[in-house]
C-alpha positions as a printed Julia matrix, in Angstrom:
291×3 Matrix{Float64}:
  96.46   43.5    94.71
  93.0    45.09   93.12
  93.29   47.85   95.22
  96.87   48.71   94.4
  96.17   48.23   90.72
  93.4    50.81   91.05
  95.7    52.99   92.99
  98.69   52.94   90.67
  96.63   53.39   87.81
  94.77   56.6    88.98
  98.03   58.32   90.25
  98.86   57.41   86.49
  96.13   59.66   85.42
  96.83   61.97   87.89
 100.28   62.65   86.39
  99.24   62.63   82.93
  96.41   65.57   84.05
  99.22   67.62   85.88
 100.55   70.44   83.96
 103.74   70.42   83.23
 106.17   72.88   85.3
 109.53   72.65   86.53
 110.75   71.2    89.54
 113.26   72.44   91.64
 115.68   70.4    94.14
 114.91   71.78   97.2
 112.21   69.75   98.36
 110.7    66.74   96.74
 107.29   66.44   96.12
 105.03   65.36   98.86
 102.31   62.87   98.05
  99.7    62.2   100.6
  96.62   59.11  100.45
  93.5    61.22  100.68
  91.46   62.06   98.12
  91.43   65.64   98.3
  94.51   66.82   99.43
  96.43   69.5    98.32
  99.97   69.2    98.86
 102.55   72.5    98.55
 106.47   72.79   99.12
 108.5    75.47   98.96
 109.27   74.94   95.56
 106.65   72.85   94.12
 102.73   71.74   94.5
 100.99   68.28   94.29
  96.88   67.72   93.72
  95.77   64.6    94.57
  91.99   64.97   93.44
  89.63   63.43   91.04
  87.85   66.34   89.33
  84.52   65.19   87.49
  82.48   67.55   85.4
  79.6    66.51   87.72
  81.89   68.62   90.41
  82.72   71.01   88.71
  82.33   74.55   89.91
  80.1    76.65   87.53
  81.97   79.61   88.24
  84.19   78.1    85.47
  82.04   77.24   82.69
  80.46   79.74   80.88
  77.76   77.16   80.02
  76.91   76.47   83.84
  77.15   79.63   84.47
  74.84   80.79   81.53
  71.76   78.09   82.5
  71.48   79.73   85.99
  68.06   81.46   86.58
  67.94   84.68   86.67
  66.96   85.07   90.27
  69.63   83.04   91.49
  72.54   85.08   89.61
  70.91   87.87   90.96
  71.67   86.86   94.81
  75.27   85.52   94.47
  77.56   88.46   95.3
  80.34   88.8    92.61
  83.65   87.95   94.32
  87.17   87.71   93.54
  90.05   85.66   94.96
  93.37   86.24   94.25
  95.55   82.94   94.92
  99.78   83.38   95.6
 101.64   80.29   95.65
 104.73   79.41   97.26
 108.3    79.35   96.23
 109.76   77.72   92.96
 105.85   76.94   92.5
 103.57   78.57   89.71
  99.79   80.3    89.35
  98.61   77.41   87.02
  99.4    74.69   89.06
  97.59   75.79   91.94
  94.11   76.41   89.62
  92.7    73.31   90.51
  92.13   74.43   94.58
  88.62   76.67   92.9
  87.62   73.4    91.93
  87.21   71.99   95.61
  84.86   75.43   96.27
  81.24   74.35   94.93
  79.01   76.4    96.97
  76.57   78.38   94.84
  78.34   81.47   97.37
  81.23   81.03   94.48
  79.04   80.97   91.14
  80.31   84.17   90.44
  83.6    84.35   91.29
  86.39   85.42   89.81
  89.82   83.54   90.42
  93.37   84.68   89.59
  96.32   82.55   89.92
  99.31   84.65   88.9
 102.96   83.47   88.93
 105.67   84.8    90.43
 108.88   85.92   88.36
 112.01   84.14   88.28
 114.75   85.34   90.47
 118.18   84.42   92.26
 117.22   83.03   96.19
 119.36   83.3    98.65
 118.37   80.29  100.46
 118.48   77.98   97.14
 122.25   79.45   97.02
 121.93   81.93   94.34
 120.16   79.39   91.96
 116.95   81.19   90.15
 113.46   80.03   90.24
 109.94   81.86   90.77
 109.91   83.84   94.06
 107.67   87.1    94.71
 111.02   88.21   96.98
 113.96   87.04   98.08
 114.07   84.04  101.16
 117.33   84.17  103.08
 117.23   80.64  104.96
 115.16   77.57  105.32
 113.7    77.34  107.25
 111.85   80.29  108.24
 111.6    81.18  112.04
 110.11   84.07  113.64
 113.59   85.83  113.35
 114.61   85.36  110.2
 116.03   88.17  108.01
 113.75   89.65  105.33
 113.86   91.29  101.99
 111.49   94.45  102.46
 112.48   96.36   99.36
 111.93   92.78   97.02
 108.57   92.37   98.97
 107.27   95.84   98.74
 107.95   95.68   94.85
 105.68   92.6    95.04
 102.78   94.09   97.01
 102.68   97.02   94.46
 102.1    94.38   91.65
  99.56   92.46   93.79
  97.39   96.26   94.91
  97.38   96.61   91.06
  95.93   93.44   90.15
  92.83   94.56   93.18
  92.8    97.49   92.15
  91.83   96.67   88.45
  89.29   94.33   89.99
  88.01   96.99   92.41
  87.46   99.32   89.16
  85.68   96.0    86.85
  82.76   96.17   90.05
  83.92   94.38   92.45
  82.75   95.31   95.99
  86.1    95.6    98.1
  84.13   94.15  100.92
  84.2    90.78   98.17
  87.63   90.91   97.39
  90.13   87.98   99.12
  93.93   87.44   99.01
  94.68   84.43   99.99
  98.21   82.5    99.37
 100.7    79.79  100.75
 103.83   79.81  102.38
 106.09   82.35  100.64
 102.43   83.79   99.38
 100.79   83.84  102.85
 103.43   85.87  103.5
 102.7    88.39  100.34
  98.83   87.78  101.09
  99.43   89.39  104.74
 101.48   92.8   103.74
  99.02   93.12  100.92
  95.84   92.96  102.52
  98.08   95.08  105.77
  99.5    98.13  103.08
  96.43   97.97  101.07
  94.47  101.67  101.46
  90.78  100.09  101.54
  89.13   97.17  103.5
  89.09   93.95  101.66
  86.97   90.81  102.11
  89.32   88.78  103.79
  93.21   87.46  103.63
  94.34   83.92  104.35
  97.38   82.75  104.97
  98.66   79.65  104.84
 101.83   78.31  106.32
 103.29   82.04  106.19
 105.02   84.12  108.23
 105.05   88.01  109.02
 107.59   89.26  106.44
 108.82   92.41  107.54
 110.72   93.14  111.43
 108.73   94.51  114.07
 110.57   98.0   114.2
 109.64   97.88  110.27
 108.7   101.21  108.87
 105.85   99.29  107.03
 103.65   99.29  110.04
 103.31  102.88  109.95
 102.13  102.47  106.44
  99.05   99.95  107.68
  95.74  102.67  107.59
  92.79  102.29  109.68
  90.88  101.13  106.74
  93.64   98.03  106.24
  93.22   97.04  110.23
  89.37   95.96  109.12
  90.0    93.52  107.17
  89.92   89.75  109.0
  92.4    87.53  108.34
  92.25   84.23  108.77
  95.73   82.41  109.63
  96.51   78.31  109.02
  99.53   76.5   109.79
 100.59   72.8   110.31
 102.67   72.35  113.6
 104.99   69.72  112.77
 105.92   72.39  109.72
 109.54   71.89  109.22
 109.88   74.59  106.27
 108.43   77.35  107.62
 108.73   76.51  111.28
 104.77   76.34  113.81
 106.37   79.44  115.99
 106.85   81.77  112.94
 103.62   81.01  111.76
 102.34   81.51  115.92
 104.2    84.56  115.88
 101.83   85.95  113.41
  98.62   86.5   115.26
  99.91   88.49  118.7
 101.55   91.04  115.97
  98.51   91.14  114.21
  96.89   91.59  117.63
  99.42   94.2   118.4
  98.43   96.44  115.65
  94.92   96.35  115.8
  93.71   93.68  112.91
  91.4    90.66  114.08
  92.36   87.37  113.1
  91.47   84.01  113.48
  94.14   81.51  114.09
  94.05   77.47  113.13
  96.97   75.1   113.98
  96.52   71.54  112.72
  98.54   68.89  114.14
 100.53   66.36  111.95
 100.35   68.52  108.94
 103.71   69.55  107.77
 104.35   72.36  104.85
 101.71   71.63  102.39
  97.56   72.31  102.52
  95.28   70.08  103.49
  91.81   69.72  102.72
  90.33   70.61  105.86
  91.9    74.07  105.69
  90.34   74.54  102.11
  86.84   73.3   103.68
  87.66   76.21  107.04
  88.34   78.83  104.1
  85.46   77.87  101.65
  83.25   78.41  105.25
  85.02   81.41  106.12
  84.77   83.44  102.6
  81.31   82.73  102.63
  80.39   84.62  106.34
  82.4    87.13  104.83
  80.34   87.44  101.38
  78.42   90.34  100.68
  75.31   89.99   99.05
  74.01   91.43   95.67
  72.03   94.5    95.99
């Protein structure tokens, strides 16, 4: 009975914390027991975590940041992710995944969470709610139709946000799109149409947005092809189906780009803290140092 006390009353705080947002009807929310789990659906995104300021990354404080010695500040690379969250779901509501990064490698990064606008989706019949494009059924298998002209409008917001990062002094080489679900799908024809070689792009639950005989991949320049991607999805995924995500490495294979595939079994559409641990590891390989 102690324990469920405890329980009940820290998924009280945990609600109280949560900011405020929306919630669509075509999922419900998805709570899971671990501690740090992040949990996303199509149209809405769950944080079970207990953030203390003893945690806390000091990329986010400008006081932590401000007591680091010179010499170390000096060595840390400054970075930039760019997080893109899924359907019906929102940039502020996914802020608290740079929390669970607390290498010194992210000390001076920069994170962006942007949200996408509102707009009619065809799967959700018509009804409007954030989306970076238009979805035409749920779920999402390796054939299913796709809105190119919505998602290229997207992609030209997304190369301006890196592109007014590139020009603050970021290194391209530190620059990494990463997103879920609808967003992992946004992440991967950025990163693909984008002119330079980034850092990185992750993608999470996602699916290759465009058809095969797609114009688009005569758009992808040699420079694009460099950059790795690394590719998560849950098998027993029900939203956006295992084989759409599978589908995605062989094309990426296919066009030249290396990528590193993960499938983890027993995780349905939402993140779980083991792929957050793989892409803190990953980003940091990919890091390039201060000069």
């Amino acid at each position: 009975m102690r324990r469920k006390k405890e329980r009940i009353e820290g998924e009280s705080r945990i609600q109280r914390w949560k900011l405020r947002r929306r919630v669509m009807k075509l999922m419900p929310f998805n709570f899971l027991k671990p501690i740090l789990v992040f949990s996303l659906t199509l149209s809405s995104a769950a944080l079970l975590v207990f953030l203390s300021p003893q945690t806390q990354n000091p990329s986010q404080t400008s006081s932590s940041f401000s007591t680091m010695s010179s010499s170390s500040s000096s060595s840390v690379a400054r970075s930039f992710v760019l997080w893109l969250h899924g359907l019906g779901d929102s940039g502020p509501a996914n802020e608290p995944i740079k929390n669970l990064f607390t290498s010194p490698h992210f000390w001076n990064t920069k994170w962006l969470f942007p949200s996408a606008p509102d707009a009619p989706v065809t799967c959700n019949y018509g009804h409007v709610m954030p989306s970076w494009f238009d979805i035409h059924e749920i779920p999402v298998t390796a054939d299913s139709p796709q809105d190119e002209t919505g998602l290229l409008k997207a992609v030209k917001n997304v190369h301006a946000t890196i592109d007014k990062e590139i020009a603050d002094g970021t290194d391209p080489n530190n620059v990494f799109i990463c997103g879920f679900s609808q967003g992992g799908a946004l992440t991967l024809a950025s990163v693909l149409l984008y002119p330079k070689t980034l850092g990185g792009g992750a993608v999470f639950s996602g699916w290759v947005p465009f058809n095969s005989s797609s114009s688009i991949i005569g758009q992808i320049t040699p420079e694009a092809k460099r950059t790795p991607m690394l590719w998560s999805h849950g098998i027993v995924d029900r939203t956006v189906l295992f084989e759409a995500g599978q589908a995605g490495p062989p094309f990426l294979e296919k066009i030249g780009v290396g990528c590193e595939f993960k499938a983890y079994p027993g995780l349905a559409h939402s993140i779980s803290n083991e792929e957050l641990q793989n892409l803190e590891s990953w980003i940091k390989t990919r890091l390039q140092s201060s000069s």
